[in-house]
C-alpha positions in Angstrom: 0.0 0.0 0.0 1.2 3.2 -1.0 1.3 6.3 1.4 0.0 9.5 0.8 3.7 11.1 -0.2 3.6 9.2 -2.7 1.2 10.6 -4.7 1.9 13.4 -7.0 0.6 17.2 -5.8 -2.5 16.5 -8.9 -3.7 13.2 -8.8 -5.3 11.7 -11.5 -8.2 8.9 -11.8 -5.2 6.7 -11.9 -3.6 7.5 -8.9 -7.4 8.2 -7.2 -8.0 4.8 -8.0 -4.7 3.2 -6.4 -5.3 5.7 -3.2 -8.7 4.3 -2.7 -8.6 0.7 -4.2 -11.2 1.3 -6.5 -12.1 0.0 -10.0 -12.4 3.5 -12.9 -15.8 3.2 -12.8 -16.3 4.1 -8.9 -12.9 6.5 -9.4 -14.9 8.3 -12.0 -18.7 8.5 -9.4 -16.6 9.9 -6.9 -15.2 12.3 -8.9 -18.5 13.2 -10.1 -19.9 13.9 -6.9 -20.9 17.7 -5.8 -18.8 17.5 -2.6 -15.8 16.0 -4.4 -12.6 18.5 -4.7 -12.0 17.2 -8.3 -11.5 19.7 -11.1 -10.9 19.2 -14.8 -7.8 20.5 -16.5 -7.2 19.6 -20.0 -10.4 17.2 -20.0 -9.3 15.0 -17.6 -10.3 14.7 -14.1 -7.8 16.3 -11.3 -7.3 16.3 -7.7 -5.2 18.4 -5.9 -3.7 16.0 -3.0 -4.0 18.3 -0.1 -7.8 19.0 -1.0 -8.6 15.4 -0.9 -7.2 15.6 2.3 -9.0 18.2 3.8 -11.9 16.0 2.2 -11.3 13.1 4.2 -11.2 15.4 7.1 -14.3 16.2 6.6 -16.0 13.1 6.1 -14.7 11.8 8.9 -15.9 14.3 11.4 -19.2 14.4 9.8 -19.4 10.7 10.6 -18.6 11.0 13.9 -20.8 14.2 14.3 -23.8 12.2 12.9 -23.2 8.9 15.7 
């Protein structure tokens, strides 16, 4: 498993998909969805690394705020 330094700064579906485990298809609903921090550049879906972070942040105290 990879750690998080070891994704590039702007991640694409690729490297989503090897941070998460995921097959493309789910790579590409997530990075679909409203809340998602993904951008596209070039036609091609991007994340910046430390927004996906602060993502996950969130998530998880939401889910711990809704218990």
């Amino acid at each position: 498993m990879k750690h998080i330094n070891d994704f590039p700064e702007i991640m694409e579906t690729e490297e989503i998909m090897d941070f998460f485990s995921i097959s493309r298809a789910a790579a590409y609903r997530l990075m679909r969805q409203k809340d998602f921090p993904s951008f596209k550049l070039m036609g091609r879906y991007t994340v910046q690394k430390k927004s996906l972070l602060k993502w996950l942040d969130r998530k998880e105290s939401s889910a711990y705020q809704n218990k």
